[in-house]
C-alpha positions as CSV (number, residue, x, y, z in Angstrom):
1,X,19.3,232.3,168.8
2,X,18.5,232.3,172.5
3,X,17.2,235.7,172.2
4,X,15.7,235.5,169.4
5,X,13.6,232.8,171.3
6,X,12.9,234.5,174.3
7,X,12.4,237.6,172.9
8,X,9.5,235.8,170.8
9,X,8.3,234.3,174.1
10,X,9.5,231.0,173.5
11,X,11.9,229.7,176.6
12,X,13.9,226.6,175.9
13,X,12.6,223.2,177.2
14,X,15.5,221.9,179.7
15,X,19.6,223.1,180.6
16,X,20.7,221.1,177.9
17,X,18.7,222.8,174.7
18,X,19.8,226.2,176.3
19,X,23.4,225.1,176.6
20,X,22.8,224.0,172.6
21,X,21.6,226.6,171.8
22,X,23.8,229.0,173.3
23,X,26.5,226.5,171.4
24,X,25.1,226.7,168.2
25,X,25.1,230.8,168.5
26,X,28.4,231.0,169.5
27,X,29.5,228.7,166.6
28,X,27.7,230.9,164.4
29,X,29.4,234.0,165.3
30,X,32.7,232.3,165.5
31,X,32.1,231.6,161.6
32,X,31.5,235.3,161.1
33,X,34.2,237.0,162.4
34,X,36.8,238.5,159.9
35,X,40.3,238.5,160.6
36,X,42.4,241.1,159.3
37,X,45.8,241.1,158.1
38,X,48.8,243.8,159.9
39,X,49.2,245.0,156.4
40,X,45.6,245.7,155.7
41,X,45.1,247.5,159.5
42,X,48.0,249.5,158.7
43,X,46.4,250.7,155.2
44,X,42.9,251.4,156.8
45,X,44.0,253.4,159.5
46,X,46.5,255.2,157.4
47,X,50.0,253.7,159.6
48,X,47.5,254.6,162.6
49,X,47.5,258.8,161.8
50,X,47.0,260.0,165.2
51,X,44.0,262.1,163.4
52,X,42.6,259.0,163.3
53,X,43.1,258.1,166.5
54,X,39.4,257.7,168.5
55,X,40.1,257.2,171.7
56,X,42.0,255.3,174.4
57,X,40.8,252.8,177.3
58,X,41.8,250.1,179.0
59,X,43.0,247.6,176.1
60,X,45.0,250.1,173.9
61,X,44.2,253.4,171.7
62,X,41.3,253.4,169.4
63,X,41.8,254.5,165.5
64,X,38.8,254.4,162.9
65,X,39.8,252.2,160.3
66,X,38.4,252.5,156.9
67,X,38.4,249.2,154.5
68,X,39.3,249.1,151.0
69,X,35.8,248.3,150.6
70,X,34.3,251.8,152.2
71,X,33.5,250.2,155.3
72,X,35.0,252.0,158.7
73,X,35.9,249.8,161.8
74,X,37.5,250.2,165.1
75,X,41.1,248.8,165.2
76,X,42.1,248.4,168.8
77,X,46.2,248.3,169.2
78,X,46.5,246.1,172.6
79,X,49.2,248.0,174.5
80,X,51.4,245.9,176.5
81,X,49.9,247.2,179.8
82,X,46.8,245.4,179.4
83,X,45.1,243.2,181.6
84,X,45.1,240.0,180.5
């Protein structure tokens, strides 16, 4: 929302409308995030086929997982040497 606003040129009135705002965006992507099931990570990334495998960085290895549904994702697997 914040950007949205200053992107159109609009800047928010005082600290505490921007400290609103930025709440009420963060609630908003809170209440859109999916969370996925082991089983159904497991199935998308086919038991993590290391031809799926993406990449690897500083959290874990990367695998593209594709949903029942068509749709491909990420699917990071944290490995224990991860900062925290």
């Amino acid at each position: 929302m914040i950007r949205d606003m200053t992107r159109a040129g609009i800047s928010p009135a005082s600290r505490a409308d921007r400290v609103e705002l930025e709440q009420a965006e963060f609630q908003f992507s809170v209440a859109n995030v999916r969370v996925f099931e082991s089983r159904d990570l497991i199935v998308a990334t086919d038991k993590f086929n290391p031809g799926r495998l993406l990449g690897e960085g500083r959290l874990g290895r990367v695998y593209k997982g594709i949903l029942e549904d068509g749709q491909v994702r990420a699917v990071v697997t944290y490995s224990k040497c991860s900062p925290k």
